[in-house]
N, C-alpha and C positions, 0 to 999 in steps of 0.2 A: 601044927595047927595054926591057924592065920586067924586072927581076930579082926574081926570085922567094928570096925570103928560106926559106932552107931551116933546119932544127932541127939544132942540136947535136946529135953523136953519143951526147953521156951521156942526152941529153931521149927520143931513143930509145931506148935501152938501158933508162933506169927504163919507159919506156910498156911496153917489150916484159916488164920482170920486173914489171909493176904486172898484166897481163893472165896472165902466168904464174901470181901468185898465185893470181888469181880463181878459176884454173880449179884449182887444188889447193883453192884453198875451197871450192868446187864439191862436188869430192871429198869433200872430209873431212866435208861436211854429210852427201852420201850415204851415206856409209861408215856413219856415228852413226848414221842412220837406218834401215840395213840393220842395223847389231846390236843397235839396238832391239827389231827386228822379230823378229832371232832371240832374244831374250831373253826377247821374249813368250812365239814357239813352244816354247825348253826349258822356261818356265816352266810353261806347258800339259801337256807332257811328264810333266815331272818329278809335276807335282799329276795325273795318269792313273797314274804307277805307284806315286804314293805311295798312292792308292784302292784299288791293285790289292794291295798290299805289306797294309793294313788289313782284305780282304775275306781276302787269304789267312791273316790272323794270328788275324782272327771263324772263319774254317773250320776250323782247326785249334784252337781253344778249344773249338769244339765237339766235334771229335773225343776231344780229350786228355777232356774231360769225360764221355764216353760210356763211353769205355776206362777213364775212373774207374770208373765204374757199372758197365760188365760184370767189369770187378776183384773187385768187391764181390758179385754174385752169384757170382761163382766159389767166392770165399771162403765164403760163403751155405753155397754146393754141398757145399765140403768139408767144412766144419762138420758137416754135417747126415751127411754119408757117414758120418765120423768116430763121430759121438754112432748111428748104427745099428750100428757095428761093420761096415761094410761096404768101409774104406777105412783102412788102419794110421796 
């Protein structure tokens, strides 16, 4: 009869925490790699509304700049009202 030499209880206990780890290292590579991924997408994000935040700040220079210049005809207007006598 051949007796089979069986492993100490600690030799499995480390095999079973050496395979535990594996699989948290597993994880934790996924993990990093999924907030990789999201750090691309906010970054993508963020660079679409900081264009959008640019294009709204060109639109409204334009406008302020417009509203300068119909200001300025107004002014024009009165002046002109004014030097006819037609406006106190």
């Amino acid at each position: 009869m051949s007796t089979k030499r069986r492993r100490p209880a600690t030799a499995d206990k480390r095999l079973a925490i050496h395979k535990h780890l594996a699989k948290i290292q597993t994880e934790i590579v996924k993990l990093r790699h999924d907030r990789a991924a999201v750090k691309r997408e906010e970054f993508h994000e963020m660079s679409k509304s900081l264009e959008q935040v640019q294009q709204n700040a060109d639109a409204l220079r334009t406008q302020l700049t417009r509203i300068g210049q119909i200001q300025q005809e107004v002014d024009d207007i009165k002046r002109a009202l004014k030097k006819a006598g037609l406006l106190d």
